[in-house]
C-alpha positions as CSV (number, residue, x, y, z in Angstrom):
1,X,61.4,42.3,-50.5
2,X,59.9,45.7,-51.9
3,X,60.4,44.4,-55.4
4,X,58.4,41.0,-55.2
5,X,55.6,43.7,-53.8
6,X,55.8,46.0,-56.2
7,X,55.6,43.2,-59.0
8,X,52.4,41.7,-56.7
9,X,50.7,45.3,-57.0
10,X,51.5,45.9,-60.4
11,X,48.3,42.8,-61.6
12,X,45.9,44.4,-62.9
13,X,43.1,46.1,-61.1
14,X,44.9,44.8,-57.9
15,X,45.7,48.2,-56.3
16,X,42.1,49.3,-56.2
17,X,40.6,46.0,-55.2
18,X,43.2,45.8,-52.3
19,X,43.1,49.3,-50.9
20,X,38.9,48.9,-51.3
21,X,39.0,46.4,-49.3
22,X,41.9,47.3,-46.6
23,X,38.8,50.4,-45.9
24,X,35.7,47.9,-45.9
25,X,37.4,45.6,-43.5
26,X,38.6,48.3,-40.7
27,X,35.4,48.2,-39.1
28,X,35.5,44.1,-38.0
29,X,38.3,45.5,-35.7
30,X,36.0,48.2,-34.3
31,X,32.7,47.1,-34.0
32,X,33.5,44.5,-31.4
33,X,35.1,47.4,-29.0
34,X,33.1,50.0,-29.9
35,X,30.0,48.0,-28.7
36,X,31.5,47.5,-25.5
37,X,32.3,50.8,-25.0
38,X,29.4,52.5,-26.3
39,X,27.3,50.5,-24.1
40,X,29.7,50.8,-20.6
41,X,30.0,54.2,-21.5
42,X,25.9,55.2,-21.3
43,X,25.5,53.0,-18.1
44,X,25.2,49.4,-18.9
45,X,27.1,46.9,-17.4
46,X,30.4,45.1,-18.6
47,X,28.8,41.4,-18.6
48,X,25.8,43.0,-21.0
49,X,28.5,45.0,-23.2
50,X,30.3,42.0,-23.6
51,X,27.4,39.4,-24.2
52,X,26.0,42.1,-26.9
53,X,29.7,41.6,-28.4
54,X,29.9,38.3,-28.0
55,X,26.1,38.1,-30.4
56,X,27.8,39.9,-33.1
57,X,30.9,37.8,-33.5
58,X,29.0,34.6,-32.7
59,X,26.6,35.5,-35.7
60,X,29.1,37.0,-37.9
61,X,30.9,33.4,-37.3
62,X,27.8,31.4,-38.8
63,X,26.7,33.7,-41.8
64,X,30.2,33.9,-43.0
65,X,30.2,30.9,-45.4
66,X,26.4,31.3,-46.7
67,X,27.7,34.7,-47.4
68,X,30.7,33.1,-49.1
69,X,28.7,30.5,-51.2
70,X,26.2,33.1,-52.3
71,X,29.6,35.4,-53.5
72,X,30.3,32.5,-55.4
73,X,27.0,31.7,-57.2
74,X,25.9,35.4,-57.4
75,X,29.1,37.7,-57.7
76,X,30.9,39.4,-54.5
77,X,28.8,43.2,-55.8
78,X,25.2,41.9,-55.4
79,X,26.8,40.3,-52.1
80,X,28.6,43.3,-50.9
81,X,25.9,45.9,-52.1
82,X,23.1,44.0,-49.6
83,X,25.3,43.7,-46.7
84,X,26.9,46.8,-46.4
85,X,23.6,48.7,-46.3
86,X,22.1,45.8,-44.0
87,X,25.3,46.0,-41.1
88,X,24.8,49.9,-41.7
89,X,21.2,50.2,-40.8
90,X,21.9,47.3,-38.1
91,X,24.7,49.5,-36.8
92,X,22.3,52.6,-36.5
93,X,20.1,50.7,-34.9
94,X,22.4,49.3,-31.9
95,X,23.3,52.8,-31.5
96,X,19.8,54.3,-31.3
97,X,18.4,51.4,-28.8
98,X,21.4,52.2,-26.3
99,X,21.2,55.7,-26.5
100,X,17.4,55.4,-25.8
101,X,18.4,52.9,-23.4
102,X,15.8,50.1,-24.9
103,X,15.8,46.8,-23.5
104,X,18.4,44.0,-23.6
105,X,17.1,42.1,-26.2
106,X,16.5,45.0,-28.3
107,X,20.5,45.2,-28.4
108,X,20.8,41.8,-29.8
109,X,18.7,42.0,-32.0
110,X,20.5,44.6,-33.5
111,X,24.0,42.8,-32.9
112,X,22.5,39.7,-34.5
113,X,21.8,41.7,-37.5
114,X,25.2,43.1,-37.6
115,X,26.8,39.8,-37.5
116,X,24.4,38.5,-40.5
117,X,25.1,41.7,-42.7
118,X,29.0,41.6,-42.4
119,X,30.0,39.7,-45.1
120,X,33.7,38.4,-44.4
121,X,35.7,41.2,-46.8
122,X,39.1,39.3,-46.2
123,X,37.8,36.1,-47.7
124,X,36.3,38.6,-50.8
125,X,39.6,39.7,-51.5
126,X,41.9,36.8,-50.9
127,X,39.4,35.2,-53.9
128,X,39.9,38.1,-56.0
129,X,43.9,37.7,-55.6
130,X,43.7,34.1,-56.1
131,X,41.8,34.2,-59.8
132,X,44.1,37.3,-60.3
133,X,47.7,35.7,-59.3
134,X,46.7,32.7,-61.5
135,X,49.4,30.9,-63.0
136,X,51.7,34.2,-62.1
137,X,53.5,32.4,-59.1
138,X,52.5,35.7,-56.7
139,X,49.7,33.9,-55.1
140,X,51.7,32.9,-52.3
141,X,52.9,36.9,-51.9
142,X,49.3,38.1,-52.3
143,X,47.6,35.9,-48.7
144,X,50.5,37.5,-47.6
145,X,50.2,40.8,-48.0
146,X,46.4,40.3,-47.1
147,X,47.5,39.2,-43.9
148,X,49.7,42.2,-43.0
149,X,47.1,44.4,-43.8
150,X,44.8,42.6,-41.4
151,X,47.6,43.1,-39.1
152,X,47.7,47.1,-39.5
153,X,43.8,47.0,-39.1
154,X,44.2,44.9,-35.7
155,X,46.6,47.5,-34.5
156,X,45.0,50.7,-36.0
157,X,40.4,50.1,-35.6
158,X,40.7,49.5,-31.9
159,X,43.1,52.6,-31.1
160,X,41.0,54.7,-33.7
161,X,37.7,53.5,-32.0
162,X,38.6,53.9,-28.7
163,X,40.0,57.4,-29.0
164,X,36.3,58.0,-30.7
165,X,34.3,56.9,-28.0
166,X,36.2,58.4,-25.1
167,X,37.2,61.6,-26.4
168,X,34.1,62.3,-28.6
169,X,31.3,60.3,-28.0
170,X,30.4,56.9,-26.6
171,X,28.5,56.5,-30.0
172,X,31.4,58.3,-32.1
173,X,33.1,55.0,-32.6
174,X,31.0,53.3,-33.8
175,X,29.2,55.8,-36.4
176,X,32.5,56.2,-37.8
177,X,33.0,52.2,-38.4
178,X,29.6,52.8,-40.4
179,X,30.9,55.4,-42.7
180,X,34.5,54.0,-43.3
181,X,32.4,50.7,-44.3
182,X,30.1,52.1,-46.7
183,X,32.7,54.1,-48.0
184,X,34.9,50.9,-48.5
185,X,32.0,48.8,-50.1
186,X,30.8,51.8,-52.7
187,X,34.7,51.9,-53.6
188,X,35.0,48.5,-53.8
189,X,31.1,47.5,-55.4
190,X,31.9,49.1,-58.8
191,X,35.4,46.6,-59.4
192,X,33.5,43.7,-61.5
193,X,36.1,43.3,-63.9
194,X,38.8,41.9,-61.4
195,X,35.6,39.1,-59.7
196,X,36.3,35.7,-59.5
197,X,34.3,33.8,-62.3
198,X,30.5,33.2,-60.8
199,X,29.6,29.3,-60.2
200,X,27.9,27.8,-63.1
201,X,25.2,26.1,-61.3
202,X,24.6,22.3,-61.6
203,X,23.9,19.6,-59.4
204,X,27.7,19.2,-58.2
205,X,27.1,22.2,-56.1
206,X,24.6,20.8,-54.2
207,X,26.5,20.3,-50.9
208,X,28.8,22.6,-49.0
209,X,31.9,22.8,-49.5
210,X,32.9,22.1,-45.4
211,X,31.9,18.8,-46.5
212,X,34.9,18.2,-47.8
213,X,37.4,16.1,-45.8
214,X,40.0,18.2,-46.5
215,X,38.4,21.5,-45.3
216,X,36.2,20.1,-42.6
217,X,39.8,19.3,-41.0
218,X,41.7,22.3,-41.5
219,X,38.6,24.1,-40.5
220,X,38.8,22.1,-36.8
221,X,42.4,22.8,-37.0
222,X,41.8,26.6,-37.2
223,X,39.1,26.0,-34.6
224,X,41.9,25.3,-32.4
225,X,44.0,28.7,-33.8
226,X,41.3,30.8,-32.8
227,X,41.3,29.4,-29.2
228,X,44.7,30.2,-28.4
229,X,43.9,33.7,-30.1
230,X,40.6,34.4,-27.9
231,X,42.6,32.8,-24.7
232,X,45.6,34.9,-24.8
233,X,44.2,38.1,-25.4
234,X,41.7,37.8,-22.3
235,X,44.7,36.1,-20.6
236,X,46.8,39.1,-21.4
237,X,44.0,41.4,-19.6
238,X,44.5,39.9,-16.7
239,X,48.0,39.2,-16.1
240,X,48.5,43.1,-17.1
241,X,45.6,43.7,-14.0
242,X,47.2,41.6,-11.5
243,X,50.5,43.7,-11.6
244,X,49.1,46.8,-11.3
245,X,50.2,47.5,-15.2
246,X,46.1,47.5,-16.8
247,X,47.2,50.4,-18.7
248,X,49.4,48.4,-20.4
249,X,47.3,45.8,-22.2
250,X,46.6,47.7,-25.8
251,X,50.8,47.8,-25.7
252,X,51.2,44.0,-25.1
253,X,48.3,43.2,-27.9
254,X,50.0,45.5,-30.3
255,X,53.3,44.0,-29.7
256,X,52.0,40.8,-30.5
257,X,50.1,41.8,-33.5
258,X,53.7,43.7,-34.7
259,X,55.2,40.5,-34.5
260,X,53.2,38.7,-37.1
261,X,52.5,41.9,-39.2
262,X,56.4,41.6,-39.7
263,X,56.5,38.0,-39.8
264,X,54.1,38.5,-42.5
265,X,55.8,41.2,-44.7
266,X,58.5,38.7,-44.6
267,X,57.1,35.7,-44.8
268,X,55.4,36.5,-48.5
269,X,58.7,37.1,-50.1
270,X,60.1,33.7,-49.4
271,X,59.7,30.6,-51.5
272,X,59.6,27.6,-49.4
273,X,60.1,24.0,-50.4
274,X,58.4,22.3,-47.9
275,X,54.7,21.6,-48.4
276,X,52.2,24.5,-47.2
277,X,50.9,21.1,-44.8
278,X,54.1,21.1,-42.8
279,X,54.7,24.8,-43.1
280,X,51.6,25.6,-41.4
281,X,52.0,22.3,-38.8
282,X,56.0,23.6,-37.9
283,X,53.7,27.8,-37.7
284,X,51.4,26.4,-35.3
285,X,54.2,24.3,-33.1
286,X,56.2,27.7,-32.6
287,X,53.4,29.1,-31.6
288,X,52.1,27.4,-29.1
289,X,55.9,26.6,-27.7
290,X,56.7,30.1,-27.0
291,X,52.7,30.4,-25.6
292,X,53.5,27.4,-23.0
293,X,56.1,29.4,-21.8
294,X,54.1,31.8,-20.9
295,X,52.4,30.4,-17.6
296,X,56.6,30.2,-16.2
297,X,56.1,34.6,-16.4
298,X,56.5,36.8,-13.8
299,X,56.8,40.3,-15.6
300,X,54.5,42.8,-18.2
301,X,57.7,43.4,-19.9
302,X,59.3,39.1,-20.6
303,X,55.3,38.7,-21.4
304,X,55.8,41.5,-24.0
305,X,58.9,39.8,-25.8
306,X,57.1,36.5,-25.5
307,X,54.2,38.6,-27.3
308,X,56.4,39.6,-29.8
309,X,58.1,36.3,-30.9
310,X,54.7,34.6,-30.2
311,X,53.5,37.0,-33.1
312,X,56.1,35.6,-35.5
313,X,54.4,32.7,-36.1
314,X,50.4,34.0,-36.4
315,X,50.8,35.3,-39.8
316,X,53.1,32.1,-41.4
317,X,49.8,30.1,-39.7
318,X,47.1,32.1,-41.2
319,X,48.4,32.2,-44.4
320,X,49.1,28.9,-44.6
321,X,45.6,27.8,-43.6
322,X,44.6,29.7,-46.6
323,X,46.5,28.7,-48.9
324,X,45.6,25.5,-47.8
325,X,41.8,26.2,-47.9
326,X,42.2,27.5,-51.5
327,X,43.9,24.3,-52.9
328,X,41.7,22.3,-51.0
329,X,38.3,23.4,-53.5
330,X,37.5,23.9,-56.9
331,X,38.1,28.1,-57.9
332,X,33.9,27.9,-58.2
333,X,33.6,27.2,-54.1
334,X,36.6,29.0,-52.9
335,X,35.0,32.1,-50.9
336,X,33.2,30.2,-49.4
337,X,35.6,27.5,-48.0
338,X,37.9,30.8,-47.4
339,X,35.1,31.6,-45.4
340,X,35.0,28.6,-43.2
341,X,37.9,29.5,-41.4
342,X,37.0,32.9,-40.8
343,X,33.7,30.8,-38.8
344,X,36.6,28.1,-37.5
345,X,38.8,31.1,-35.9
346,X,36.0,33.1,-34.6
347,X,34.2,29.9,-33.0
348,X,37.9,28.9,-31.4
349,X,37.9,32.7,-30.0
350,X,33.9,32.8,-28.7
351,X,34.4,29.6,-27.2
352,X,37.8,29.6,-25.7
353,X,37.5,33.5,-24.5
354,X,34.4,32.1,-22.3
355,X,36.4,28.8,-20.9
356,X,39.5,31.0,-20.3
357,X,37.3,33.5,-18.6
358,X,36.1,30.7,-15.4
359,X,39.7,29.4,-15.3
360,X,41.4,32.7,-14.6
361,X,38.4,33.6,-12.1
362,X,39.4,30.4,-10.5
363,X,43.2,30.2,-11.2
364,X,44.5,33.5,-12.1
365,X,46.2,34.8,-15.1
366,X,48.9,32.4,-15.5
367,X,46.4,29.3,-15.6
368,X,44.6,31.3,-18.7
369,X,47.8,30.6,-20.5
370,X,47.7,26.8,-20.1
371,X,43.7,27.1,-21.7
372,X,46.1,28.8,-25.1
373,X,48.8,26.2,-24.6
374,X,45.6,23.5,-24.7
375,X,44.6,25.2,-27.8
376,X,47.6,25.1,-29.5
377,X,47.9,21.6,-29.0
378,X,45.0,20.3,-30.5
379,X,45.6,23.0,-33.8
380,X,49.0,21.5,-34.0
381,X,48.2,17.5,-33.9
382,X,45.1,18.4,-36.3
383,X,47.7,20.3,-38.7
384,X,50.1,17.3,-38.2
385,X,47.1,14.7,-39.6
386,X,46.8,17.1,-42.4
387,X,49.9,16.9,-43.6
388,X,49.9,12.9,-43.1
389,X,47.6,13.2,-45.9
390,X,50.5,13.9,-48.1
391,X,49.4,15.9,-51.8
392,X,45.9,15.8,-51.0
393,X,46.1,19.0,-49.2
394,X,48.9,20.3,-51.1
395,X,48.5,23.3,-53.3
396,X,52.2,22.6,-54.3
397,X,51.3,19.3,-55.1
């Protein structure tokens, strides 16, 4: 395993790109939180905390592929340089309207403006590995690695954040995210020589690349990902609160993300015959299995192991997806479609976190499970119709 890493990190330029990027993405897993809880924390309420959330990744979701299509017309540091100081000052600005305790709309104002400067850093590098890994064999290895380290970043920004805001400052958290980020993007800004070629521009780049049969369905298909995603973590909330076990929640979640951080390191060593289609259709089927057994629980600690082997199948899904997504486009509108999942996912969790929300109110815990077994069902007859398509939507192919 180590050595088909160590041949991965030993492309050119690939170390500094990576790590560059591992620090510019850390914030997307704490600015989320440390809304909430800078806001709770100075006397709001929960339901405006979370809607002020909710803004940012809602925005986030819909900028991320104009961001992605201007990377690839105008190069990822013209990109990067604008957005990191816009979701900086946006940042300082959320912070200074709670603290002064401005009115509501004054907050999302400033969250929308988050959202719109936070160009999707994942989708950046996955593009730089792909023109990078070209024709070396290691691309498969590379969305792989990326997906582990969006693993530690799940597990690590929220703990870091939290810790921040309750043990410094309610704004702590946040004013941190702001400074690992610009650190990140003036680390990562300078790295020209390892871009992805700029789109030559002509009239066959008139239309967007979601326009695309191909993407438009793995996008819906993702869509449906990130609705089990959103579901189960608000389901997991409130199963943990019904025993008596609240506390335990942040163990649960970092169970699960273990699970497919491992499931990840592992998963980019192997060299699978089957086609990426039906690798990420038999991902997404495990999934959702071991999440339908989840309504039959009774106990924090069987919903932990379910977590865990529930996690074993994220990563193989995600990178799959984008895989597929990169095969599916020409190199010249790849960050872009990479991009369109980052919106499918985050749409699936916006949308499905609020549906989940009503039925647990109504149902309880257990009934939030069946919403992520819903989702999972739709991702997993939309993967299924993808790999109908046969080579198509093959990057083996």
């Amino acid at each position: 395993m180590l050595s088909t890493y160590r041949r991965l990190l030993a492309v050119p330029g690939a170390p500094a790109f990576t790590a560059a990027g591992f620090v510019m993405r850390l914030p997307i897993s704490m600015i989320g939180l440390g809304c909430i809880l800078l806001i709770t924390r100075t006397g709001g309420s929960y339901g405006l905390a979370g809607a002020v959330s909710a803004t940012f990744w809602l925005v986030s979701s819909v900028a991320s592929p104009e961001l992605g299509r201007l990377a690839d017309r105008h190069g990822q540091a013209r990109v990067v340089a604008i957005t990191a100081v816009l979701e900086a000052a946006a940042i300082l600005a959320l912070v200074g309207a709670v603290l002064r305790h401005a009115p509501p709309w004054v907050l999302f104002a400033s969250a929308a403006l988050i959202g719109v400067g936070y160009v999707s850093v994942g989708t950046l590098i996955r593009a730089r590995w792909s023109h990078a890994t070209l024709g070396t064999g290691l691309g498969h290895t590379a969305y792989s690695w990326e997906s582990v380290l969006d693993e530690v970043i799940f597990i690590t920004g929220p703990v870091l954040v939290t810790l921040l805001a309750t043990r410094v400052a309610p704004a702590a958290g946040l004013l941190v995210a702001v400074a690992i980020g610009m650190a990140g993007a003036c680390w990562l800004v300078p790295q020209r020589g390892t871009e992805p070629p700029r789109l030559v521009a002509g009239p066959h780049r008139a239309r967007w690349a979601i326009r695309r049969p191909a993407l438009l369905v793995l996008t819906l298909a993702v869509v449906g990902l990130g609705g089990l995603l959103g579901s189960v973590e608000v389901a997991v909330v409130a199963f943990t609160a019904e025993r008596g076990q609240a506390g335990l929640v942040g163990v649960v979640l970092a169970v699960f993300a273990t699970g497919s951080m491992i499931a990840g390191l592992v998963y980019g060593t192997l060299r699978p015959r089957a086609p990426l289609a039906a690798r990420m259709a038999l991902a997404l089927a495990g999934l959702t299995g071991v999440v339908g057994t989840f309504t039959l629980l009774s106990s924090t600690a069987a919903l932990a192991v379910g977590m865990f082997l529930a996690g074993l199948a994220v990563a193989p899904s995600l990178i799959s997806a984008f895989e597929l997504a990169d095969a599916a486009v020409p190199p010249a509108e790849r960050t872009e479609a990479l991009s369109w999942l980052n919106t499918g996912i985050g749409v699936g969790v916006s949308a499905a976190a609020a549906v989940v929300g009503r039925v647990i109110d109504a149902h309880g815990a257990r009934a939030g499970f069946a919403v992520s077994l819903v989702c999972g069902l739709v991702a997993v007859l939309l993967a299924v119709a993808i790999a109908a398509r046969g080579p198509g939507l093959r990057a083996d192919a």
